[in-house]
Every structure is written in structure tokens, then in C-alpha cells.
C-alpha positions in Angstrom: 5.6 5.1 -70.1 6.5 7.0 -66.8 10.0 6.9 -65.7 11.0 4.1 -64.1 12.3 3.9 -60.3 15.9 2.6 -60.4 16.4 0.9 -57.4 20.5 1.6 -57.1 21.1 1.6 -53.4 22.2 -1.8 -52.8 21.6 -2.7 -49.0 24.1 -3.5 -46.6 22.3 -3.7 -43.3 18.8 -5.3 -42.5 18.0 -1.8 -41.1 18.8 -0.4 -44.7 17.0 -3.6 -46.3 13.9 -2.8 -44.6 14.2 0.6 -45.4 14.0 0.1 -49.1 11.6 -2.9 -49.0 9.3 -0.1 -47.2 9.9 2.8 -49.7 9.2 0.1 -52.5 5.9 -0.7 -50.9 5.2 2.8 -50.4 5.8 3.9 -54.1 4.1 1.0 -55.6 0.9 1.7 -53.7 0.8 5.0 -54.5 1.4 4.4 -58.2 -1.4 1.9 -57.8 -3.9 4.6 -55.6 -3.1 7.2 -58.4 -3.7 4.3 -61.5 -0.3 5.1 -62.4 2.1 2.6 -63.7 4.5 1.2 -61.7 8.4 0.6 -63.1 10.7 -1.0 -60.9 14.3 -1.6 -62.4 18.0 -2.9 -60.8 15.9 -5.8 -58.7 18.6 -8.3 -59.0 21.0 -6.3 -57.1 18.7 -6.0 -53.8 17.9 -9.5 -54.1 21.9 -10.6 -54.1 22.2 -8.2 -51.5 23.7 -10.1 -47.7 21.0 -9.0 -45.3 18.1 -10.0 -48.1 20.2 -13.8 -48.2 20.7 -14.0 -44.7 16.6 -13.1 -44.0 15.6 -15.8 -46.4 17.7 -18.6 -45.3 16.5 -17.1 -41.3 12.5 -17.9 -43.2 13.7 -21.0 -44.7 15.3 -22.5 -41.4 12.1 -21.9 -39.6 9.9 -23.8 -42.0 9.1 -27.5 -40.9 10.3 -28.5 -44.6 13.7 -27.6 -44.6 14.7 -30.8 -43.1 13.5 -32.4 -46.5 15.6 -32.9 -49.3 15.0 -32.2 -53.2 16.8 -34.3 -55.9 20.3 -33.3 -54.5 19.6 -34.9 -51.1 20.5 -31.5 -48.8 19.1 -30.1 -46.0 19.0 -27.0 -44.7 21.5 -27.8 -42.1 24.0 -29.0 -44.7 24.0 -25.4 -45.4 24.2 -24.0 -42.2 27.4 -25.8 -41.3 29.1 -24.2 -43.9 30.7 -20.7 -43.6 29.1 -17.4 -43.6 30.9 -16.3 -46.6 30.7 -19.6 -48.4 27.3 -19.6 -48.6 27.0 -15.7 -49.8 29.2 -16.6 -52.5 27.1 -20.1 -53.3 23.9 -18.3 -53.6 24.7 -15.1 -55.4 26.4 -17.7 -58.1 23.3 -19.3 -58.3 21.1 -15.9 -58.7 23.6 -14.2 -61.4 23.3 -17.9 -63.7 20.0 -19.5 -62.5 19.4 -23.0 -63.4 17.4 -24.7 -61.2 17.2 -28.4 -60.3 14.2 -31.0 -60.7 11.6 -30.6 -58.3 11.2 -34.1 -56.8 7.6 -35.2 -56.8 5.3 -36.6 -53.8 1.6 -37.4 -53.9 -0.7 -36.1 -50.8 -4.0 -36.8 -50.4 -7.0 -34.2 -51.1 -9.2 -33.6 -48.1 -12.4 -35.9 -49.0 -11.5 -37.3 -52.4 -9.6 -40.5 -53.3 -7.2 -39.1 -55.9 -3.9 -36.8 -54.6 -2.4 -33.6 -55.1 1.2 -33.3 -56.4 3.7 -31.3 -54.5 6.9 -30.5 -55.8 10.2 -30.4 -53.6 13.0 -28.2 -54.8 16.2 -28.7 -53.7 17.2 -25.9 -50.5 19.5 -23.8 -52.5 16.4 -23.3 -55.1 14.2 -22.5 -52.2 16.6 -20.2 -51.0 16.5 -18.3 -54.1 12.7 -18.4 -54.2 13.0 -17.0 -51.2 15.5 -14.0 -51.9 13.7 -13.5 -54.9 9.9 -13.8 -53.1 11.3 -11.3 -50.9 11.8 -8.0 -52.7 9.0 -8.6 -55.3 6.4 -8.9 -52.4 6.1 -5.4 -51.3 6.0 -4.5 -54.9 2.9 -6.4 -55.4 1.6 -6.2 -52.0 1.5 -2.1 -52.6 -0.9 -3.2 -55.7 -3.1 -5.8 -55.1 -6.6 -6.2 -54.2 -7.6 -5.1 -50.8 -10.0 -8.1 -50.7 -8.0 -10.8 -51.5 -7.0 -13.2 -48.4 -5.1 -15.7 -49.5 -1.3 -16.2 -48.9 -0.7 -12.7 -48.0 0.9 -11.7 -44.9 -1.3 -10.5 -42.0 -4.3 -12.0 -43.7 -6.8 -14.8 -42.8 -9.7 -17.0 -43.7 -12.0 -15.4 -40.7 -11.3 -12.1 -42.2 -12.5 -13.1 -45.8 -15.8 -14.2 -43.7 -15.9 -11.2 -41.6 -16.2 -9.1 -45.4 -18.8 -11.2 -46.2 -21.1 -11.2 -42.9 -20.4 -7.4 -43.4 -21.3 -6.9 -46.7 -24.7 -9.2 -46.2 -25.3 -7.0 -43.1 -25.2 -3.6 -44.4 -25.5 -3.5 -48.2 -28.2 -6.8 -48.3 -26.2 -8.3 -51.0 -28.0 -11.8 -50.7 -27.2 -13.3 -54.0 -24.0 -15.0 -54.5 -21.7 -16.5 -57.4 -19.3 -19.7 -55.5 -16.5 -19.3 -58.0 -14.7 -22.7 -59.0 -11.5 -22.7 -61.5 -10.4 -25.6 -63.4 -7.2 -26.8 -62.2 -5.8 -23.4 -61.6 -2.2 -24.3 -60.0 -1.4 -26.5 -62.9 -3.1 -24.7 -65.5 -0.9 -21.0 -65.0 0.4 -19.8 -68.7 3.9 -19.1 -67.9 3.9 -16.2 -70.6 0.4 -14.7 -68.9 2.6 -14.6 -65.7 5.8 -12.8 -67.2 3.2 -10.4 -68.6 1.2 -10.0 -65.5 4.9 -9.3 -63.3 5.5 -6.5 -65.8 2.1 -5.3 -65.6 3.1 -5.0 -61.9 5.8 -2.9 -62.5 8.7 -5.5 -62.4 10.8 -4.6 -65.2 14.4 -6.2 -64.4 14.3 -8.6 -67.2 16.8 -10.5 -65.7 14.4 -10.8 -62.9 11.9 -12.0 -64.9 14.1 -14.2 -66.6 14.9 -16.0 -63.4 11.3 -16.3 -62.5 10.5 -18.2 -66.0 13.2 -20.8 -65.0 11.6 -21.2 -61.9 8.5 -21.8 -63.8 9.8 -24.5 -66.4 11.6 -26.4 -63.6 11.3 -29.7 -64.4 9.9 -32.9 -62.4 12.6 -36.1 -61.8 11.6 -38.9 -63.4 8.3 -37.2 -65.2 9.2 -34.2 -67.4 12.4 -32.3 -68.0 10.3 -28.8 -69.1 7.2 -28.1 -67.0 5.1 -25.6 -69.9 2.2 -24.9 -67.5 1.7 -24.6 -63.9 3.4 -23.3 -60.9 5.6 -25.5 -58.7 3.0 -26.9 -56.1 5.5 -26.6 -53.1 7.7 -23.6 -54.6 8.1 -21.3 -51.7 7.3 -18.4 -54.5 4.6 -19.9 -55.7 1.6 -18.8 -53.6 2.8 -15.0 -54.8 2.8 -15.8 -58.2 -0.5 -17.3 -58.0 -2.0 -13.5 -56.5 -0.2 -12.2 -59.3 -1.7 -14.3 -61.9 -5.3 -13.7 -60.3 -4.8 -10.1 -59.2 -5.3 -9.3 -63.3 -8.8 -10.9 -62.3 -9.6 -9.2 -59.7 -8.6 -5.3 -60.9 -11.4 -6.7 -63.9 -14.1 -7.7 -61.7 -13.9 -4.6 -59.2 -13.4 -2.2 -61.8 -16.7 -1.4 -62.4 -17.8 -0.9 -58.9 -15.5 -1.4 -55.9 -12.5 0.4 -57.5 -14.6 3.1 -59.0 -13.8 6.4 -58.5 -16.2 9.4 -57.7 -15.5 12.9 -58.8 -16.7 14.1 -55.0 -15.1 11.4 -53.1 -16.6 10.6 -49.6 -14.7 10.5 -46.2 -15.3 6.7 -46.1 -15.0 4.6 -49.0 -18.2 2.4 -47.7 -20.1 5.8 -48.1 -19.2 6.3 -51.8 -20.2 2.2 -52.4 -23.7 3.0 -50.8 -23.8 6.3 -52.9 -23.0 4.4 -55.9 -25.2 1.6 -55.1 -28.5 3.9 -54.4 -27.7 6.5 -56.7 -26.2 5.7 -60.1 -26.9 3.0 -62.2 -24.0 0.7 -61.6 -24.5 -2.2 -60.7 -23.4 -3.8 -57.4 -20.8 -5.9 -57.3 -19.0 -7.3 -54.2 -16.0 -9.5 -55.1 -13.8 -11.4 -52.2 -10.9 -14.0 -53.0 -8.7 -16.4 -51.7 -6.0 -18.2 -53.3 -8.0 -19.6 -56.5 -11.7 -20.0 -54.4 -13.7 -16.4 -55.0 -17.3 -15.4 -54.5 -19.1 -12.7 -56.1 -21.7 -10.6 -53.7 -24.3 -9.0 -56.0 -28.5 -8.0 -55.3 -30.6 -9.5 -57.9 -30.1 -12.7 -59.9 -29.7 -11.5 -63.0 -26.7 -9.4 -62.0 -25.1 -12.5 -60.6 -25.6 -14.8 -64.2 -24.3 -11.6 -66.1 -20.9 -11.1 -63.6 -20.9 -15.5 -63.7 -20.9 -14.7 -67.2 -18.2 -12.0 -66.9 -15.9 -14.0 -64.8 -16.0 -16.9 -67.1 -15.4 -15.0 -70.4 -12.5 -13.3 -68.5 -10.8 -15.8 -67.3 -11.2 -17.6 -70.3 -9.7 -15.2 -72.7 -7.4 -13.3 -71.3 -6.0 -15.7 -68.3 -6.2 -19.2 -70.3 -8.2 -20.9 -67.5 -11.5 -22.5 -67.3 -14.5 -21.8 -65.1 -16.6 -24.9 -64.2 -20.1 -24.4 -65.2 -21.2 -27.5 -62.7 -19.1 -25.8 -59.5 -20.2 -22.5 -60.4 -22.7 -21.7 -58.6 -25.3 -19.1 -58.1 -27.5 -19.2 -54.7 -29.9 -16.6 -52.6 -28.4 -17.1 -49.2 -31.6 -16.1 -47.3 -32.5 -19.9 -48.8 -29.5 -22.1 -49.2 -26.0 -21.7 -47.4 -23.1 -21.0 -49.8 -20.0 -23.4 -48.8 -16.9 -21.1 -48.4 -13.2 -21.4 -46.9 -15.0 -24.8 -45.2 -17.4 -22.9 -43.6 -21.1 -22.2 -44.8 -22.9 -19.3 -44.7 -26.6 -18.4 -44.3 -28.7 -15.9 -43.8 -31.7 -16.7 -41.0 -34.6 -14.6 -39.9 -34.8 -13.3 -36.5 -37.2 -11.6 -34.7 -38.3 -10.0 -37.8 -34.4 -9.3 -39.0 -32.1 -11.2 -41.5 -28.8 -12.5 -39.7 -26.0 -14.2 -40.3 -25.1 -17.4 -39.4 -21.5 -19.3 -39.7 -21.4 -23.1 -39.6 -18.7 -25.5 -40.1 -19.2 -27.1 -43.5 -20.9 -30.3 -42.1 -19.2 -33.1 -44.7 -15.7 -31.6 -44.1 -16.2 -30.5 -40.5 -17.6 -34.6 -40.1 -14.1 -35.4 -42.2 -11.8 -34.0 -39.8 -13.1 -35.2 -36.7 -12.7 -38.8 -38.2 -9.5 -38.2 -39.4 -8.2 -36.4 -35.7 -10.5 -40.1 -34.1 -7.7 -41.7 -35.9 -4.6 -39.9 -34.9 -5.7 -40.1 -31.1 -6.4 -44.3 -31.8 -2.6 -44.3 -33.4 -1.3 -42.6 -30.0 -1.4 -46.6 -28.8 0.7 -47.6 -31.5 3.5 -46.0 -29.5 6.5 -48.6 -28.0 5.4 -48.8 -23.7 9.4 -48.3 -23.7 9.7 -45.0 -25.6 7.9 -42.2 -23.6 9.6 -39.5 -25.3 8.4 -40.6 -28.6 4.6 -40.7 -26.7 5.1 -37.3 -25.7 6.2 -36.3 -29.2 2.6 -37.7 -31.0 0.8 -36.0 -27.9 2.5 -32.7 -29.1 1.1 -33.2 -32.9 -2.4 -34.4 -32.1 -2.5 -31.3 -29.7 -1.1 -29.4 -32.5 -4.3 -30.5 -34.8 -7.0 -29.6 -32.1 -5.8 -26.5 -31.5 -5.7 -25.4 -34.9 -9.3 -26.7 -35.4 -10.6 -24.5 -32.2 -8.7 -21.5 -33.7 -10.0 -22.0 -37.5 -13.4 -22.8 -36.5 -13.7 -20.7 -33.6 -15.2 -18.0 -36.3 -18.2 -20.4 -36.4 -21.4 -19.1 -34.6 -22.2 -21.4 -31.7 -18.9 -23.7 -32.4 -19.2 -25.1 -29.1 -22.3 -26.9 -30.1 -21.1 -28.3 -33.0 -17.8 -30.0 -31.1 -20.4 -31.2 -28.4 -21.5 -34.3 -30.4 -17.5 -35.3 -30.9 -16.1 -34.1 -27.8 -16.6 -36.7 -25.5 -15.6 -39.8 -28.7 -12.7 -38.2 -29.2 -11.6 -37.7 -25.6 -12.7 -41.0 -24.7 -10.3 -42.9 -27.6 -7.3 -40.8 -26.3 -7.9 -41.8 -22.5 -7.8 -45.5 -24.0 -5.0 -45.0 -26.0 -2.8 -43.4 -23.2 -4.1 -46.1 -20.7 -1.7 -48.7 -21.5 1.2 -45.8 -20.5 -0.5 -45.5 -17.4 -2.6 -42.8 -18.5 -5.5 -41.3 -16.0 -8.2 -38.5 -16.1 -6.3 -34.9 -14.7 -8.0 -31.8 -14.8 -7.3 -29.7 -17.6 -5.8 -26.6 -15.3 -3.7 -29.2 -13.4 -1.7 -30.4 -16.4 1.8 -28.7 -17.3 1.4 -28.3 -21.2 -1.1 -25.8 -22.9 -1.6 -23.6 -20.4 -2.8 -20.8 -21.7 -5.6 -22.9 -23.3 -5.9 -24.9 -20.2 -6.0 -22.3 -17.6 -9.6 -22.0 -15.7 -10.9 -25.4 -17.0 -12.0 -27.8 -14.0 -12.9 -30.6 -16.8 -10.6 -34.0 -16.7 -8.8 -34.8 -19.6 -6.7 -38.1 -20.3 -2.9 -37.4 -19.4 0.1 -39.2 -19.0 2.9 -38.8 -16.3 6.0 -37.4 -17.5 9.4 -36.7 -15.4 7.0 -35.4 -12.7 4.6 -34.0 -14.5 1.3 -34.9 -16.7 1.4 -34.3 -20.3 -2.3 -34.1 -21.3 -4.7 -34.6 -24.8 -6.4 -31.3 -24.7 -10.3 -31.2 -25.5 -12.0 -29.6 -28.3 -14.4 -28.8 -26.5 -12.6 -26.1 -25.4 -13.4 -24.4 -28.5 -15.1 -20.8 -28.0 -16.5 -18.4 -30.6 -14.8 -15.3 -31.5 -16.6 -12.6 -33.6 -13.6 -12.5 -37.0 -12.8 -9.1 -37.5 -12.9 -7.0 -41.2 -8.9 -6.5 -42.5 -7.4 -3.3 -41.4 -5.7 -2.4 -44.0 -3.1 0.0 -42.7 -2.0 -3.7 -41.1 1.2 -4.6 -43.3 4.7 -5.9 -42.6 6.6 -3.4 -44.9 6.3 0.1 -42.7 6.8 0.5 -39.3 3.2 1.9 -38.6 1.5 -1.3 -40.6 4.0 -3.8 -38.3 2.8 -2.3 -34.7 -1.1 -2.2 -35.9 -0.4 -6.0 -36.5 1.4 -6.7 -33.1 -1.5 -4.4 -30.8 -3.8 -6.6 -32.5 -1.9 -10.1 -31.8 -0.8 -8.6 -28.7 3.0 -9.2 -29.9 6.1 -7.4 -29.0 8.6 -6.6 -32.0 12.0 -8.0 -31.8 14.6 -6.5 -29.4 17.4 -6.1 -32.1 18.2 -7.6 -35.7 20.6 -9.4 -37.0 22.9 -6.4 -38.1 22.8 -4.6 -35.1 24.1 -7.6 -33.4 26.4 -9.1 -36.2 28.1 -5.4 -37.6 31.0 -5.6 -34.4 34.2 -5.8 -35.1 34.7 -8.8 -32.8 31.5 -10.0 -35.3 33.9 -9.2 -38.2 36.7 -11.1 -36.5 35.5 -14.4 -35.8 33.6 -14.2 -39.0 37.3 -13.3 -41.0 39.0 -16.9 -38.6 37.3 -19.5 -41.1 37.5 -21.2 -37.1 34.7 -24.3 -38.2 32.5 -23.6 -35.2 31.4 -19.7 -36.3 29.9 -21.2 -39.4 27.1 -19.7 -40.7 24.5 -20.6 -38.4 26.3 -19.3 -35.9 25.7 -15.9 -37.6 22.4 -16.6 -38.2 21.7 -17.4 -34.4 23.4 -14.7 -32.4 20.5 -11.8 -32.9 18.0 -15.0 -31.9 19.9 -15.8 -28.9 20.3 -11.9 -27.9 16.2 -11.7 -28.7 15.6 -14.9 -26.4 18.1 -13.4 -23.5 16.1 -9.8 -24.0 19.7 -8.4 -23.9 21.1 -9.6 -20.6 24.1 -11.4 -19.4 23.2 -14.7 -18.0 26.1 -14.6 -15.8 26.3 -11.1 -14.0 22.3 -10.3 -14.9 23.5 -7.1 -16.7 22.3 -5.4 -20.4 24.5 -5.7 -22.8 24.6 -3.5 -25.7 24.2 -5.2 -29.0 27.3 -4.2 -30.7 29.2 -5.6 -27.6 27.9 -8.8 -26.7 29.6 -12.0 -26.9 27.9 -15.8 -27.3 28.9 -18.4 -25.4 28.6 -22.3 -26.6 27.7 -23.9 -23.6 28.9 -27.5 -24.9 31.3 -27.0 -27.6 31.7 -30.6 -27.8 28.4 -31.0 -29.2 28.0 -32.3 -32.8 28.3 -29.8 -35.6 24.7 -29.9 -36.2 23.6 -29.0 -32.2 26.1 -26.6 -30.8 25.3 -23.9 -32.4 21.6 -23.9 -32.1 20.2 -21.0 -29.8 19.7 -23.4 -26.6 23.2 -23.8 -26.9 24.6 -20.3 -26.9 23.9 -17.6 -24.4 24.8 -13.9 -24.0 27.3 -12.4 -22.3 29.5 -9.6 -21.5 33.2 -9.8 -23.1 34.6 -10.0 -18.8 32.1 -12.6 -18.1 32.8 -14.7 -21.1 36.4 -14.4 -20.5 35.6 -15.5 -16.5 33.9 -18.6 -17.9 37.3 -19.8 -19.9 39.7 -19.2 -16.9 40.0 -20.4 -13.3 39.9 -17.1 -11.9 37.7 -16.4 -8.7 37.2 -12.5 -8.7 36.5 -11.0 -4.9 33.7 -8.7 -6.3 30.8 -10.9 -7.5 28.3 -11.8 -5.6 27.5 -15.3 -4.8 24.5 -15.7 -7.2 27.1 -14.9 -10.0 29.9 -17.1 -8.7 27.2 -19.9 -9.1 26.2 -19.6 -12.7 29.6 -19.1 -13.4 30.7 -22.3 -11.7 27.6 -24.2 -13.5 28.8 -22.8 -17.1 32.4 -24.0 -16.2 31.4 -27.4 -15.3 29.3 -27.4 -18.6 32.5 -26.1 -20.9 34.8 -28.7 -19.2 32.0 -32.0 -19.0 
């Protein structure tokens, strides 16, 4: 066994946090490069850290669940109104003797079928932990796993799973396929297969390890008191255990081709694959996964029963988990499109040449658009006396069209496809909105979407809102975008992998973080008062409201360092649970906030600043 990396330096910044987190990555991916073994000890100790806590209850707050409660009937804001310290203390309590609550159980429907899926709600301060815990041991598997698997890893997609596949048809003629289907895999995970495969993976804080088995054998209220199989469907770590579990699977499958090494390696790793493939007698196998759905890519048929074959007696034996001989499949896609991510795939002649060809998966593609008919019909069942509710359900039907046009927009031709639907769909929502005095607008007339809607002459059905129309946008808008192959320098661990990412998404990194903003000693002051209104989301909020002001004062206009600016509550008087939100606080300069809290009427401002200082007065004393 190599020596193991003792991980002592105990963060105290996020700036130090992401330091380490990077370093980890770093080493476990060069372990994993080299086939070294990876050995990562005092874990616990970053995980407790402050900034790791405070990132994973910023993650937490952002997620649409955290107003739902587990068995203990908290929220995430019941947290947030406590103190910054208090909840520190509460979490690291929980970390250092984990027992977590029941999950409490709810049933959602599978897309297509008539039976449901069971998703588990923890309680917040279990997610929180998940979280802290989901945190550090990501960049430790992230550094080893698969560069082919897509699912539920940051800066990774469906359309780039596709992309590998359109590729690898294209240039190694890989026609024959193996659809992978596993029995039940969420609820069929071996909880000691798991601790084994963490270890594997270089996680060797037992204590660690131990937390992660609770986690596992969390019970369900009013079902089981032990779960002995199975990940919590829900648990915010359980998508990464789930790679974990697989990843075992995938090192198998790849070993024997795509991770092979050549003694006279080639510039570009696709010229060693072609080298192996057209010299040697290995035999071709191109593997690609996502979450628990996997296909193999292989060029005859026999290869594809014997890997089928492999796969199954893998899986089977060393994982605990069953293939499905009737889902299985094996198909030439030059004959019959393989159904994939809810997409299918063919391969077409023309003009003499085999091409792709990307399709929505016609039964579940026909599924959604009923199901989004049905949403815009239930837009109706809105009270004629509650417009703000009618602008609400606008918002989340608008919310589901867009996300179809972005999934499927890696569909060849998708704007055919929507044409059949298009004008239904838009047609039910005009009726629906009618009875709110509803009318047809064009699309680059109305005041939400507009970056979707901008150039379109075509009328949508909009409503009139405080002066302005709030419209249902049109699927037809969909367009097809060529998906792109994974670059895999992209990752959110260094600083080189986070600015490939934000070039691509055309996104700009954060102004400041929370420590460069928070580590004042005015910070340390108000923290140190126990005063009810810096509570902890206070803390949390500050960096977001310095982001969102891009570092100016909102009274004099000027930049404010980070270490020196102050944050205004605008209402004070608001409920616990509003006034310290960021639309409540602004930044300032320590003069101009002390300006807004006196009647003084300094000869040197200008008028523009006299204004938004008399409008921020009026608001502190209303």
C-alpha cells in the first residue's frame, strides 16, 4: 500500500477550502492516470471545517426542496434564522456522532407507467450533512472516474453523452450496440459493495465511511427502521454514491480497450483507439454511461453478445445486481434506432454515406406534449381575482417549455417534430388565458423571456400585467444545436477547468466569495452581538448581495472594497424570514450607511445622491 495523503490542513477561508478541494482533485487524478492507489485520510476534519458548512447550506438554500420538511418538520429557513455560530456548533455535533433521522416517504409518478417511484425526504440538518460530506469526497472521485460517464457530474450533460455516440458511429463505424438495462439499481445497492468501492477510491477515514453507512441504513417513517439495500432516492449524496458504485463497472468494461495503455503512446488518445482497433487483436469496445442507463458501442455482433455477456456476469457477481435479459438489448443501428437518454438514434444512408440521425423518442416525446396540453388547460383553473397567482403558473408552464426546447434542441430537425403540437398547445393556452382577458401579442413585444423571445414576429397568447403582457412562450421556438463531445479539462475543482466551463456557457465567475467579504472585523463584530437580525443568513447573504451590486455603493455609485463594505436592511421591520434576503440588503460604504441612519444633509453630494439617500431614509423610517 502507498503512503497515504493526510489531509491536516484544516481550512479556514473558502479561498483556502478551494485550495485543498483542488489539490485533492489534482492528486487523485494523477494517482488514477498513473493506476496508482489513491489514500486519502483526516477527511472528517475538512468536512467540519466553517467555509465547507457554510458552502453547503449556500447549495442547500438554493435548491427548490429546502422549503420541504423531513420527519422533524424544518425548513431550511428555520435554520437560517438562527445564529451563525449556533448553527456551526449544531452541525459539527451532528457530523462528530451521526445519527440520522427517518427519511419521510412520497410516491411520484414514473414517466409512462402506472406504478411510482419512492423518494425519500431527509430532514435539512441530514441534508446538510450530505452535503458537507458530498462536498470533499467529490473531487476525490471526480479525479477518478470514467471520462465517459455523464450522469450527475458537474459540467456534464445528456447531449454530450449523444455527442460521444454520433462521434464514435462517425469515425470508428461502430454500428452495433448493447442498450444496457439494470434491475432496480437505486434500490438494489449492497451497502458493504459501497464501503468497499469508497475505499477502493481512496477514502480511508473510517470515520468517514462510517458516517456514509448510516446514511445508508437510514430508515423510512412508518415502513422500516433499517434500510439494508438501496440508496436514499432523494439523498442529496446519493447520485455520487451511485457513480461510485457503477464506476467499479465501468473501470471493468473499458479496461480492455478504452483504458488500455500503449507502450508508444500517440499524441491523441483517439489515434492510439484507431491503432488498437486496426492493428492488434483487441477487440473494440466503446462504453458510455449515465446514471444506471449504459450502452456498449462495439463492430460485429458477436463482440456485442460476448461484452452483453461480460456486463451481465459482472454485474452479477461482483456488484450484486441484475441485468434484464428482456431490456437488454442488442441492435445494428444502420437498421433499427437504439432508444437512449429519450432520444433515438439511427444511422441513415445519404448520398452514398451513413449519417446520423437524432430523434426525440416518439412514445415519450408524444408523453410530454400531453402532459405540458394539460398544464396549459389547468392555467384556467386559476381564481379571475388572483392575477399574481396566474402569473405564477405562467412562470412554471414557461419553465417546462423551455426546458423541452433546451433538452431536445440536440435533436436533428427538432423544429419539425414540435410542428405537429405547436399550434394545439398554443391554441389551449390562448383559451385558457382568455377568460383573464388574454389576447394574441407578438412574441418580441412581450416583457418576459426575452432572450428567447427577441426577433420573433409570431403572436403568442399573453395576458396584461401592471402595464405589461406576460406571455405563454411557443415551442415552436425550438432550434437545433449541434451537442458538443465533453472537454475534459472542463471541471469545477481548478481554476483553469472553471473558466473553460464559463467561456463555454458564456458566464462570468463571481466578483468575491463569502470570506473575502465576511473575514472584516466589523464582520467579526456584528457576528460576536448575538443582535437577532445578523443571524445566519445574514452571513450567508452579504457576498450575494456584494455579487448582485458588482461591488458598488448604491448610494454614492462608488466601489467598495470587500473587506470594507457594509449592508444595509432596507426594511428592518420586515418579518424574520424576509429582511434579510438579498432584495432586502444593499451595499454601501461605512459614510453612506451612516448618512442613511441620521438626518444629516452634507453640502458635498450631488443631487443624484441626496435622492437615493432620501428614498432609503423614507424606506428605514416607513
Amino acid at each position: 500500500m502507498p503512503m497515504g495523503t493526510k489531509l491536516n490542513k484544516v481550512p479556514s477561508t473558502e479561498k483556502e477550502l478551494n485550495e485543498l478541494l483542488q489539490n485533492i482533485y489534482l492528486t487523485a487524478k494523477k494517482n488514477y492516470d498513473e493506476r496508482k492507489e489513491s489514500n486519502f485520510t483526516g477527511i472528517l476534519e475538512i468536512i467540519a471545517s466553517e467555509p465547507n458548512i457554510v458552502t453547503a447550506i449556500h447549495k442547500i438554500k438554493g435548491n427548490k426542496g429546502s422549503n420541504t420538511a423531513g420527519v422533524d418538520e424544518k425548513v431550511m429557513s428555520d435554520y437560517l434564522e438562527k445564529g451563525y455560530d449556533e448553527v456551526l456548533q449544531e452541525v459539527r455535533s451532528r457530523l462528530y456522532d451521526y445519527k440520522p433521522e427517518m427519511v419521510r416517504r412520497v410516491w411520484i409518478p414514473k414517466p409512462g407507467k402506472s406504478e411510482k417511484r419512492p423518494l425519500g425526504i431527509p430532514t435539512i440538518i441530514d441534508r446538510i450533512v450530505q452535503e458537507c460530506v458530498r462536498n470533499v469526497l467529490e473531487p476525490i472521485a471526480e479525479g477518478q472516474f470514467f471520462e465517459h460517464s455523464y450522469g450527475f457530474r458537474p459540467m456534464r450533460s445528456a447531449d454530450m453523452a449523444i455527442a460521444r455516440i454520433k462521434r464514435i458511429n462517425w469515425t470508428s463505424k461502430c454500428y452495433w450496440v448493447v442498450e444496457g438495462d439494470i434491475k432496480g439499481f437505486f434500490d438494489n445497492i449492497d451497502h458493504n459493495v459501497m464501503i468497499k468501492s469508497l475505499w477502493n477510491l481512496g477514502i480511508r477515514d473510517k470515520r468517514v465511511l462510517s458516517i456514509i453507512k448510516q446514511m445508508l441504513k437510514a430508515g423510512v417513517m412508518n415502513e422500516c427502521n433499517v434500510s439494508e439495500l438501496g440508496t436514499p432516492q432523494g439523498g442529496i449524496i446519493s447520485p455520487l454514491l451511485a457513480n461510485v458504485y457503477l464506476n467499479r463497472f465501468d473501470n471493468y468494461m473499458t479496461g480492455d480497450f478504452e483504458r488500455k495503455k500503449l507502450k508508444k503512446p500517440h499524441s491523441r488518445r483517439d489515434g492510439e483507439l484507431t491503432a488498437m482497433r486496426n492493428h492488434s487483436n483487441l477487440k473494440t469496445c466503446y462504453f458510455i454511461r449515465y446514471a444506471d442507463d449504459w450502452i456498449i458501442l462495439t463492430d460485429s455482433k458477436e463482440d456485442a453478445e460476448r461484452l452483453k455477456y461480460k456486463a451481465k456476469r459482472y454485474l452479477k457477481e461482483t456488484l450484486k445486481l441484475e441485468l434484464s435479459d428482456e431490456k437488454t438489448l442488442i441492435t445494428n443501428v444502420c437498421s433499427r434506432p437504439i432508444k437512449f437518454l429519450g432520444v433515438e438514434i439511427k444511422m441513415y444512408n445519404k448520398n452514398g454515406t451513413l449519417v446520423n440521425r437524432v430523434s426525440p423518442d416518439r412514445d415519450r416525446f408524444d408523453r410530454k406534449m400531453k402532459e405540458l396540453s394539460r398544464e396549459l388547460f389547468y392555467l384556467r383553473k386559476t381564481s379571475t381575482l388572483d392575477k399574481d397567482r396566474l402569473i405564477q403558473n405562467i412562470t412554471r408552464v414557461n419553465s417546462i417549455i423551455v426546458g423541452l426546447i433546451n433538452y431536445y434542441s440536440m435533436c436533428d430537425q427538432i423544429s419539425v417534430k414540435v410542428r405537429k403540437y405547436a399550434w394545439l398547445l398554443k391554441y389551449t393556452a390562448y383559451k385558457s388565458l382568455k377568460r383573464y382577458g388574454g389576447k394574441w401579442v407578438r412574441a418580441n413585444q412581450v416583457s418576459n423571456l426575452i432572450g428567447l423571445h427577441h426577433g420573433h414576429l409570431a403572436h403568442i397568447p399573453a395576458v396584461e400585467y401592471k402595464g405589461m403582457w406576460i406571455g405563454v412562450t411557443d415551442i415552436n421556438f425550438a432550434k437545433w444545436e449541434n451537442p458538443i463531445c465533453k472537454n475534459q479539462a472542463e471541471n469545477p475543482f481548478t481554476h483553469e477547468g472553471r473558466e473553460l466551463y464559463n467561456k463555454r456557457m458564456r458566464r462570468k465567475g463571481l466578483l468575491v466569495r463569502t470570506d473575502e467579504v465576511n473575514s472584516s472585523d466589523h464582520a467579526w463584530y456584528i457576528r460576536m452581538s448575538k443582535h437577532p437580525l445578523y443571524n445566519f443568513e445574514y452571513f450567508m447573504n452579504r457576498p450575494y448581495t456584494y455579487n448582485r451590486d458588482k461591488g458598488k455603493c448604491k448610494i454614492c455609485g462608488g466601489f467598495v472594497e470587500p473587506n470594507e463594505a457594509r449592508f444595509h436592511h432596507v426594511e428592518p421591520k420586515l418579518p424574520s424570514n424576509q429582511r434579510n434576503r438579498v432584495k432586502n440588503l444593499i451595499t454601501v460604504h461605512d459614510y453612506c450607511h451612516k448618512l442613511i441612519h441620521n438626518d444629516s444633509q452634507p453640502e458635498d453630494l450631488s443631487e443624484q445622491t441626496m435622492k437615493k439617500l432620501a428614498k432609503y431614509r423614507k424606506k428605514l423610517n416607513g
